[in-house]
C-alpha positions, 0 to 999 in steps of 0.5 A: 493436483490433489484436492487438498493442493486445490482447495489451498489454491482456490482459498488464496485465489479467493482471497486475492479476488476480495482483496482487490474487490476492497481496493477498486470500491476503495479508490472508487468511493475517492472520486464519489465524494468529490461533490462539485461547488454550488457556485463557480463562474470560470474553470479556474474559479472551479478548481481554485474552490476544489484544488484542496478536494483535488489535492486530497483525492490525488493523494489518496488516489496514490495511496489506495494504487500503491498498496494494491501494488504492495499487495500485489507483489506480497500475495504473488509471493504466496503458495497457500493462504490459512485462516489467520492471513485471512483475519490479517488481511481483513484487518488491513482492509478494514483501514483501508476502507477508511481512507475514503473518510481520511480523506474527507478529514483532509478536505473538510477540515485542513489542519495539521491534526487532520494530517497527522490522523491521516498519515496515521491511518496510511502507516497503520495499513502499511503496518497491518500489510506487514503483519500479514506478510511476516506471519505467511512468509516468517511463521507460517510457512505460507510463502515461496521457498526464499531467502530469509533476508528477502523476506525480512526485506519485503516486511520493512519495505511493507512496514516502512514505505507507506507512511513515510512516502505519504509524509514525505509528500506532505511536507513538501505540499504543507512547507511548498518546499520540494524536500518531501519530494527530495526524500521521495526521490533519495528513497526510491533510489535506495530502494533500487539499489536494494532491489538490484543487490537482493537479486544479485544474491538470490540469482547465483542460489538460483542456479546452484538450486537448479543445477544440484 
């Protein structure tokens, strides 16, 4: 391995590790800010006074867990990293790290405004995600050799399911309906028969790259 080659690799490996930093002290500030009620008499009077706290941090909780997943599974598509995937990524960061105030929002004040600032602020980190990953994969040539309609694929699942998947639950949580759910559930199962087609396609380039 040359030093340049390392130094490409201790930059990506660098920036991984304080994005994950991000997210854990993200996830760990939910349950900080949960501060229990002066007064309860009963377990079921404790969770009757903080089921809106509880709800809001599962919530939250689910966010923070699958964009680290997201991010997870784009960075591991990675080879190098550069100076602009670093201020991308730090712009992504920066929304998430606000997620622990969303969620106060959600808590404290209740509304429908509150809700839509929030299902905002989730679709604006998927957006950010998705400018990281179009920039490495679509201009800078930062990410593994791959199909151009993988990586397209990759930038709407990025852009997309974030912000949806937390509307959808939403709607489901404000009507007490389970439509939100439905759409949940119709959502992953097309992103599972995407997923199955998109590796269909890529094995047989696999094999043929292999074999030449």
């Amino acid at each position: 391995m040359t030093d340049t080659t390392h130094k490409e690799a201790q930059h990506l490996h660098r920036l991984i590790l304080f994005s994950d930093a991000v997210f854990a002290i993200a996830i760990t500030l939910l349950a900080i800010e949960i501060h229990p009620p002066e007064h309860w008499t009963s377990v079921a009077d404790l969770l009757s006074q903080m089921q809106h706290k509880l709800m809001a941090y599962a919530v939250s909780f689910a966010v923070v867990g699958v964009n680290w997943i997201a991010h997870r599974r784009t960075f591991s598509r990675l080879r190098r990293a550069d100076g602009v995937l670093d201020v991308l990524n730090l712009l992504m960061l920066g929304l998430l790290a606000l997620l622990p105030l969303g969620t106060e929002l959600l808590w404290e004040n209740g509304t429908a405004a509150s809700v839509m600032v929030y299902v905002g602020l989730v679709t604006a980190i998927g957006l950010a995600h998705a400018l990281a990953w179009g920039y490495a994969a679509l201009f800078a040539g930062l990410s593994e050799p791959m199909p151009a309609a993988e990586k397209a694929y990759v930038l709407t699942r990025v852009a997309l399911l974030p912000g949806l998947m937390c509307g959808l639950t939403f709607l489901s949580i404000i009507t007490h309906t389970p439509w939100g759910w439905l759409g949940m559930a119709v959502v992953v199962a097309g992103l599972s028969l995407v997923n199955r087609l998109m590796a269909r396609r890529v094995q047989p380039a696999a094999i043929h790259a292999a074999e030449g």
